[in-house]
NUKETOR-118172 format. One record per residue: residue number from 0; x negated, y, z negated of N, C-alpha, C in turn. Coordinates in steps of 0.001 Angstrom, whole numbers, plus 500000, padded with zeros to 6 digits. Layout:
<sites>
+-----+--------+--------+--------+--------+--------+--------+--------+--------+--------+
!   n !    nxx !    nyy !    nzz !   caxx !   cayy !   cazz !    cxx !    cyy !    czz !
+-----+--------+--------+--------+--------+--------+--------+--------+--------+--------+
! NUM !      X !      Y !      Z !      X !      Y !      Z !      X !      Y !      Z !
...
+-----+--------+--------+--------+--------+--------+--------+--------+--------+--------+
</sites>
This chain:
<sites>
+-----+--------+--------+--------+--------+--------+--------+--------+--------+--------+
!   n !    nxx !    nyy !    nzz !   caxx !   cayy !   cazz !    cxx !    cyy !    czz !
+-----+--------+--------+--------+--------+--------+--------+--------+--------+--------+
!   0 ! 753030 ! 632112 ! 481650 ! 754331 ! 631491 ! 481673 ! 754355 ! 630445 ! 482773 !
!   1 ! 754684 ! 629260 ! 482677 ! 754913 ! 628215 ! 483380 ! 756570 ! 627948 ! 483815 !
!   2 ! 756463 ! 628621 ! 484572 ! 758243 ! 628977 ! 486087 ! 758855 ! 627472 ! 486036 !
!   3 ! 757587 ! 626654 ! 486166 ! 758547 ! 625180 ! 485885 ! 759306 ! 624832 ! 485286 !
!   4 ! 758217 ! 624766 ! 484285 ! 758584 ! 624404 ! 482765 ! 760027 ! 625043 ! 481904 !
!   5 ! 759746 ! 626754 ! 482609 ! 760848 ! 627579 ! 481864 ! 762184 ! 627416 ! 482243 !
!   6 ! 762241 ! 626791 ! 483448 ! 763916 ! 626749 ! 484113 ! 764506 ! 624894 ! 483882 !
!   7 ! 763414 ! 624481 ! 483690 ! 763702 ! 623162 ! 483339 ! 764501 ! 623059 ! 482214 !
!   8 ! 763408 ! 623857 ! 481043 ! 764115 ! 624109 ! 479712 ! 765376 ! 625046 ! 479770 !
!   9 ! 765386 ! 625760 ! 480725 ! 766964 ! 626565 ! 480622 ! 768011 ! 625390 ! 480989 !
!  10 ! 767534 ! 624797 ! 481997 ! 769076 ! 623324 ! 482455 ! 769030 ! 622838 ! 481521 !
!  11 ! 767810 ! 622316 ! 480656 ! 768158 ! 620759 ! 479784 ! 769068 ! 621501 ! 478710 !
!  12 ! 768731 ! 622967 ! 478179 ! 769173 ! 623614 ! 477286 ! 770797 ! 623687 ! 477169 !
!  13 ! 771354 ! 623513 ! 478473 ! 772066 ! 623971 ! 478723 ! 772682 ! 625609 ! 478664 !
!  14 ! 771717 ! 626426 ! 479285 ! 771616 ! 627816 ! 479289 ! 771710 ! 628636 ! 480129 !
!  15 ! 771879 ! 628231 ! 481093 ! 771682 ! 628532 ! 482502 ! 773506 ! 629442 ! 482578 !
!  16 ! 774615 ! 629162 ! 482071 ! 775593 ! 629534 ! 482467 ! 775656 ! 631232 ! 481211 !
!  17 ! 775610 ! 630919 ! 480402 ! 774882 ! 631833 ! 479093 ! 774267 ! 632913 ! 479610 !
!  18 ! 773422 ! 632545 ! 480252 ! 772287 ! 633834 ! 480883 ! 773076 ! 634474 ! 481828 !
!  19 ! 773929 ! 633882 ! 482468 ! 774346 ! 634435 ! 483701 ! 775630 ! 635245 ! 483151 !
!  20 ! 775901 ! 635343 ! 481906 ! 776702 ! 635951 ! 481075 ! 776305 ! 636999 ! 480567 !
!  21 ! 774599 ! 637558 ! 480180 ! 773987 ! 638689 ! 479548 ! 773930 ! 639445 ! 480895 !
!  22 ! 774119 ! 640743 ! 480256 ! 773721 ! 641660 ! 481174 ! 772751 ! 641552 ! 482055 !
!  23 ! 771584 ! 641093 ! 481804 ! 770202 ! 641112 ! 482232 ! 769746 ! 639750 ! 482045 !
!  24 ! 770443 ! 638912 ! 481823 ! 770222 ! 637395 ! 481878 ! 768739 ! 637355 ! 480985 !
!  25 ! 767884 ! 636603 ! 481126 ! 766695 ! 635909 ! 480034 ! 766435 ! 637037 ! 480112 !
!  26 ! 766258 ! 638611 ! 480480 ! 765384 ! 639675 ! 480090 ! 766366 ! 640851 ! 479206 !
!  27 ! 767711 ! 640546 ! 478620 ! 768591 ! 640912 ! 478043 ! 767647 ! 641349 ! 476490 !
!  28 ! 767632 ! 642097 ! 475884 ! 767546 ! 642434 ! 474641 ! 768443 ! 641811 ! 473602 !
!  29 ! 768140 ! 641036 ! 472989 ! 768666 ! 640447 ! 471798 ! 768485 ! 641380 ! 470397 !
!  30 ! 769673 ! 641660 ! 469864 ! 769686 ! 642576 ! 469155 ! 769752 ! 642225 ! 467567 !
!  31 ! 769067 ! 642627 ! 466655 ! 768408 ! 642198 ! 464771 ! 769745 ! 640966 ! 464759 !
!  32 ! 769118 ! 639494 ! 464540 ! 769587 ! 638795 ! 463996 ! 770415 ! 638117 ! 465215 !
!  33 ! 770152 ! 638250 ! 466511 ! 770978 ! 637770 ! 467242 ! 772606 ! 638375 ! 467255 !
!  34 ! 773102 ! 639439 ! 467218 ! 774324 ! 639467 ! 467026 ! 775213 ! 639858 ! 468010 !
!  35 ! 774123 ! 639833 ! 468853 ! 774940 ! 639723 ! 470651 ! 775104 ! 638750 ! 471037 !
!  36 ! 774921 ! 637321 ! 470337 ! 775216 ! 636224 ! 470532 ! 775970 ! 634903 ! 469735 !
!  37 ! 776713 ! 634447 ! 470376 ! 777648 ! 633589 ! 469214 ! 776370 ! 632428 ! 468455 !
!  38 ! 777279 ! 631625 ! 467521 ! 776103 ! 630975 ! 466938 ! 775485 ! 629712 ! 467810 !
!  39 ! 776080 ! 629190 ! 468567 ! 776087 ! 628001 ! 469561 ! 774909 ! 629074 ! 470719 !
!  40 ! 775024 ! 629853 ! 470621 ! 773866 ! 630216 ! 471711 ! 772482 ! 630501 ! 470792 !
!  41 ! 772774 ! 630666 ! 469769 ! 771250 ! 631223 ! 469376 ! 770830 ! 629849 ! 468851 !
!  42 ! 772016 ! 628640 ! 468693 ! 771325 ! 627641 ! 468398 ! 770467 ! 626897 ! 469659 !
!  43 ! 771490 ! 627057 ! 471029 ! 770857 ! 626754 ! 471958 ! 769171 ! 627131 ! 472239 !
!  44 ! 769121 ! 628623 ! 472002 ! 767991 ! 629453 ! 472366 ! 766978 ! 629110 ! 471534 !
!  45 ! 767024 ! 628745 ! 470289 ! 765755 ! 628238 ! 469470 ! 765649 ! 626862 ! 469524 !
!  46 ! 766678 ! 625857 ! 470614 ! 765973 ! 624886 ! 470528 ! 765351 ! 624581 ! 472034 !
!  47 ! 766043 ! 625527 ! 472935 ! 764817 ! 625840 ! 474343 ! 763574 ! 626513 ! 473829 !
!  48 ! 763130 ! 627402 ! 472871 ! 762201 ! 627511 ! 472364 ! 761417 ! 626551 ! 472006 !
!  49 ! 762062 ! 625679 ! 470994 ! 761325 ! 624551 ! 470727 ! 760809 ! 623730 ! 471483 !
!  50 ! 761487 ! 622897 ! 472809 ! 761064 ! 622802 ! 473959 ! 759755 ! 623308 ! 474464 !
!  51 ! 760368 ! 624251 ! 474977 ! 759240 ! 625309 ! 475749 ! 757659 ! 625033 ! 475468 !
!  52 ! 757496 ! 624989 ! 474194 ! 756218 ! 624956 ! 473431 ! 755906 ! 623603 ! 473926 !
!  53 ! 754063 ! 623353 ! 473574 ! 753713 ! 622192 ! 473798 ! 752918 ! 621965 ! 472581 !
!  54 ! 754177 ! 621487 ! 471707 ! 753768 ! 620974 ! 470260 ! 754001 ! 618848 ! 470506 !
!  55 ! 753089 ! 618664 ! 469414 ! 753331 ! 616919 ! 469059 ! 754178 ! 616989 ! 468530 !
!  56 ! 754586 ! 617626 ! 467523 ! 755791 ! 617605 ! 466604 ! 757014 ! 618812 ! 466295 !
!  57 ! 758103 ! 617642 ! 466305 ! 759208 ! 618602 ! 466389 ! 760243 ! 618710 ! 465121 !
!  58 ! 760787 ! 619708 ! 464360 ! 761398 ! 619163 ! 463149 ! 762644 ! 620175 ! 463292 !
!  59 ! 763408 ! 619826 ! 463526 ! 764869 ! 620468 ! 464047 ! 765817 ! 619964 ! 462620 !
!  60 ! 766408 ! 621200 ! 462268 ! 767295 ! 621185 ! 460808 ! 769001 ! 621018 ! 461662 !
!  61 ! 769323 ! 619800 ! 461928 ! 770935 ! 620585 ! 462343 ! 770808 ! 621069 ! 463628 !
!  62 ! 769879 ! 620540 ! 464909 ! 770183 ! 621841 ! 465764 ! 771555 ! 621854 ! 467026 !
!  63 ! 772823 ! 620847 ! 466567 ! 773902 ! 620961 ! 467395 ! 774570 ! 621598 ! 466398 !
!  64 ! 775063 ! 622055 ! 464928 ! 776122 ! 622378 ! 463905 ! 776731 ! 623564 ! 464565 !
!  65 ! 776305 ! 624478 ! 465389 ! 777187 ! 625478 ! 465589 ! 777808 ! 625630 ! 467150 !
!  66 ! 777179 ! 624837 ! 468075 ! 777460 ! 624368 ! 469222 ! 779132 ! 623574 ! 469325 !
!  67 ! 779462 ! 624024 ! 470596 ! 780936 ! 623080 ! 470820 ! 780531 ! 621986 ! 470854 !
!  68 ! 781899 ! 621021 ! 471015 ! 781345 ! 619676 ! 470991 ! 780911 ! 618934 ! 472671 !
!  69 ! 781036 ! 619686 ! 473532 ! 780946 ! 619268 ! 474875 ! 778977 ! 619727 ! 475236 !
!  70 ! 778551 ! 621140 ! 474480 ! 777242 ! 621589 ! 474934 ! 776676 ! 620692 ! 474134 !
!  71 ! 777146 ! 620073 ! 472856 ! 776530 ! 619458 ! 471519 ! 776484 ! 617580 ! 472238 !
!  72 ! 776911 ! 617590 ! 473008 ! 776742 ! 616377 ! 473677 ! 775784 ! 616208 ! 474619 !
!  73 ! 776287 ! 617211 ! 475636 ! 775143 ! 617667 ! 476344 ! 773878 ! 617828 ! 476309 !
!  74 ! 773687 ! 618815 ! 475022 ! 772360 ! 618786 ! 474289 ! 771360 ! 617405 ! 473689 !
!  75 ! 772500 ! 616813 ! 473230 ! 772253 ! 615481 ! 472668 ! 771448 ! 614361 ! 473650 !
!  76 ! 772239 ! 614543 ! 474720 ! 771909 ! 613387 ! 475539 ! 770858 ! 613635 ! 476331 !
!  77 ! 770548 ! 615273 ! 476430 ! 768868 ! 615696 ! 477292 ! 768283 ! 615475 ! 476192 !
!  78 ! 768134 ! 616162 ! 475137 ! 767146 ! 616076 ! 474135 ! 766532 ! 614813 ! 473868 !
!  79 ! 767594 ! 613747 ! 473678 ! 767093 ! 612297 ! 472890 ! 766115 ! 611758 ! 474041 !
!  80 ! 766020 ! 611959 ! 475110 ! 765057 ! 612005 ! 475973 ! 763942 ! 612258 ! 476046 !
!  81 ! 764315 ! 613970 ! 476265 ! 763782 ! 614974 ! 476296 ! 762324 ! 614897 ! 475373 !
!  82 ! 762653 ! 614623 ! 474298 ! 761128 ! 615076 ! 473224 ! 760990 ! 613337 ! 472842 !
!  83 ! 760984 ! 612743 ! 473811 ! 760329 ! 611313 ! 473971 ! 759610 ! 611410 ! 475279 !
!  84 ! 759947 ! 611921 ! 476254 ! 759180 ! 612465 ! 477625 ! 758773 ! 613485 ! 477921 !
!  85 ! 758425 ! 614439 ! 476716 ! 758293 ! 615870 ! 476918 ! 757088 ! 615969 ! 477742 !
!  86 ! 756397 ! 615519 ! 478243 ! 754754 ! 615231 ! 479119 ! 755758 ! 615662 ! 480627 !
!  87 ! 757118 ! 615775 ! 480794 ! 757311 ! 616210 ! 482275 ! 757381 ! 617754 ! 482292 !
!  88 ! 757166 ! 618169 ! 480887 ! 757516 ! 619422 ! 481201 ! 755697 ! 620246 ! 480738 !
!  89 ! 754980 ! 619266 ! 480525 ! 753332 ! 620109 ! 480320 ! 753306 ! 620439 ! 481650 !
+-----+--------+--------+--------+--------+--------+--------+--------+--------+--------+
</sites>
């Protein structure tokens, strides 16, 4: 696991306030299907996943639709960046 990399992707994610909301923050048990979590977080969480990884290619279906419109901005404006400079987070 790369400590850098992983907290980077929690800010850009905007996740950092989320975690501090689970019981056990990133080591919380997520339970069949996510259902300890609203849909704006599990959308968040699979696209810090996506992140995280050090893939060339990225193919995201929709990934603000269940997000508010303030994290969905948020998200927007790290991301469009984000996986054009993803080399700061190898």
């Amino acid at each position: 696991m790369d400590s850098y990399r992983y907290q980077e992707t929690i800010e850009r994610c905007s996740l950092v306030k989320d975690l501090e909301l689970l019981p056990f923050a990133d080591l919380t048990e997520i339970g069949e299907r996510g259902v300890n979590l609203s849909g704006g977080q599990k959308q968040q969480i699979q696209l810090a996943c996506a992140l995280y990884r050090d893939a060339d290619i990225y193919l995201l279906d929709d990934p603000f639709s269940a997000v508010d419109a303030h994290t969905a901005t948020s998200l927007f404006n790290v991301t469009s960046t984000l996986f054009q400079d993803h080399a700061l987070l190898k």
